[in-house]
C-alpha positions in Angstrom: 0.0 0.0 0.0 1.3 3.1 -0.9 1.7 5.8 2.1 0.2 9.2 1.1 2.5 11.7 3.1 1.5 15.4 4.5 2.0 17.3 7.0 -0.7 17.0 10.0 -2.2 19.7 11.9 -3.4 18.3 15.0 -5.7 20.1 18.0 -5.8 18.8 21.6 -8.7 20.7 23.4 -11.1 20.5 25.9 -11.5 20.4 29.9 -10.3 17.5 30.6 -5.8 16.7 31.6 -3.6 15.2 29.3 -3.0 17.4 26.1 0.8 18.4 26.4 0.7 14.6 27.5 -0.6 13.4 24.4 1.4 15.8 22.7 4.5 14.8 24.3 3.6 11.1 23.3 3.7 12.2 20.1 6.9 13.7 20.0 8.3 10.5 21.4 7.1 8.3 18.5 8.0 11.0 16.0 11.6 11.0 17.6 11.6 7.4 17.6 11.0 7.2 13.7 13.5 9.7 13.6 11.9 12.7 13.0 13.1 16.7 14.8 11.1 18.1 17.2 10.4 21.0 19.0 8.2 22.3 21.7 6.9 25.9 22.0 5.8 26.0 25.3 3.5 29.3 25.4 2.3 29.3 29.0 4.7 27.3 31.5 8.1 28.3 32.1 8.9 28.6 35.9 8.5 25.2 37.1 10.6 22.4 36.1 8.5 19.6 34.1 10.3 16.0 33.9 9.2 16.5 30.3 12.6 18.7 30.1 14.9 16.4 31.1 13.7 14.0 29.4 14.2 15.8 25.9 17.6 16.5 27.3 18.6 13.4 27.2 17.0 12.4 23.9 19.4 15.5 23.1 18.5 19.1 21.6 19.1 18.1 18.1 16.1 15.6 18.5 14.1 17.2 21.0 14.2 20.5 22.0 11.6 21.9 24.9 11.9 25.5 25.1 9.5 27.2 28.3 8.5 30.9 26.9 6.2 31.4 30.0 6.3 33.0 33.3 4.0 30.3 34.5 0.4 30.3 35.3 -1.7 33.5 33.8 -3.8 35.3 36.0 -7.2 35.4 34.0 -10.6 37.2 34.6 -12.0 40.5 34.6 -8.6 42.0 34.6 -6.1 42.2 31.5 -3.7 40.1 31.6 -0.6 40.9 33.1 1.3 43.1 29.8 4.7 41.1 31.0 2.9 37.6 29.7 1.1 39.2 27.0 4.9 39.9 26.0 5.8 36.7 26.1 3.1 34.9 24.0 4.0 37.5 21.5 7.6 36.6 21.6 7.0 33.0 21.5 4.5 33.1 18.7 7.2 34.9 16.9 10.2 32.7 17.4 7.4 29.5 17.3 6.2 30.6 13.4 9.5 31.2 12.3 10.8 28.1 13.0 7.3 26.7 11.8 8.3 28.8 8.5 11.8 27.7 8.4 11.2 24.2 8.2 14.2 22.9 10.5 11.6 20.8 12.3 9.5 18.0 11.5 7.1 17.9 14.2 6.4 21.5 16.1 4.1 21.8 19.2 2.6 24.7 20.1 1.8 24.1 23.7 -0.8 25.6 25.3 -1.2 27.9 22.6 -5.0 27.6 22.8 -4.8 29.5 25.8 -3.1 31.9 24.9 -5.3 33.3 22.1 -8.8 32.4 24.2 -7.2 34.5 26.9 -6.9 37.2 24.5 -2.9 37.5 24.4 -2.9 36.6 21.0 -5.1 36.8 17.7 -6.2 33.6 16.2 -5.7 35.0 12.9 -1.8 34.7 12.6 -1.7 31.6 13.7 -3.9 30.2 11.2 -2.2 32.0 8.3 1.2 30.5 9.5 -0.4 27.2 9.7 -1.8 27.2 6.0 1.9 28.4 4.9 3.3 25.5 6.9 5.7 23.6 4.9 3.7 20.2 3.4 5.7 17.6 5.2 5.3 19.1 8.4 3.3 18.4 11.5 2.5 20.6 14.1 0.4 19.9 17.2 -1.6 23.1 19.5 -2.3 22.3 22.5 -4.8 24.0 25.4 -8.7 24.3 26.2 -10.8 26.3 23.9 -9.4 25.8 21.3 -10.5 28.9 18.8 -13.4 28.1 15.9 -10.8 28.6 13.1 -8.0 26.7 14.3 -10.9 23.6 14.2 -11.8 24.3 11.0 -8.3 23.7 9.5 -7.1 21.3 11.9 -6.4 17.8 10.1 -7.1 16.2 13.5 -9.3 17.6 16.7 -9.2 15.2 19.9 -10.9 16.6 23.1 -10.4 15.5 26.8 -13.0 15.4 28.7 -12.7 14.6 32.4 -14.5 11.8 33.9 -12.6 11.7 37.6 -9.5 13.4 39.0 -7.7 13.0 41.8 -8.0 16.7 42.6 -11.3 16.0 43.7 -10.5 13.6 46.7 -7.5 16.3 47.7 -4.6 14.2 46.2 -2.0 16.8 45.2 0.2 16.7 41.6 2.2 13.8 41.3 6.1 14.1 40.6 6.0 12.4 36.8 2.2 12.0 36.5 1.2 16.1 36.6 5.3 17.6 36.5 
């Protein structure tokens, strides 16, 4: 059977935990089959994740993680906090020209989504980087709500949806389950 090759543009959404882990899962399999990744990470930045050492040792020409964020984004009636706002804008600019540039095979645009439903960045920019993507390449956003239009060109949409968390019985985040 021949295999028909293009680029994907994938959307994890919804209420629900485990986008940047399904995302991350993905970037494991594509490094396994050989394939360059990176990770925009829009949101976290001043906590360390186990997700960074482990691209560390997968090494930076295969995997590279890079935390653009201050953190959690205070949200709400208030604007958000114009330090953050310059962040997502600087991320967003190194994230679509390396989307652009093509040095990468597989590009995730972590927690993106919230990002542009928090209002720190238009959806529109996004979208027409995405259509001028380069063919072979796949690139994965992550975050809730996601936006209408990134749907609407997204190859592939999968939405969590909670059923249970152990939040809800008090049980803190687990070292290599939430970090």
């Amino acid at each position: 059977m021949p295999e028909d090759r293009k680029g994907l543009i994938i959307v994890h959404t919804g209420p629900g935990k485990g986008k940047t882990t399904a995302a991350l899962g993905m970037a494991f399999r594509a490094v396994g089959q050989g394939l360059k990744v990176l990770m925009v990470q829009f949101i976290k930045g001043s906590w360390h994740y186990g997700e960074l050492d482990a691209a560390e040792m997968l090494g930076e020409e295969r995997f590279k993680i890079l935390p653009m964020g201050r953190g959690f984004v205070k949200v709400g009636a208030e604007k958000p906090d114009p330090e953050d706002v310059r962040r997502v804008e600087d991320a967003w600019q190194f994230a679509s020209g390396e989307i652009l540039g093509g040095r990468y095979d597989l590009v995730i645009l972590d927690e993106i989504n919230y990002a542009i439903s928090y209002k720190m960045l238009a959806p529109e920019p996004v979208v027409e980087t995405l259509q001028k993507k380069p063919e072979m390449e796949h690139v994965i956003l992550t975050g809730r709500n996601a936006h209408p239009a990134l749907l609407e060109i997204a190859d592939l949409v999968t939405e969590m949806r909670e059923v249970k968390h152990p939040y809800q019985k008090g049980i803190l985040a687990q070292r290599g389950i939430e970090y």
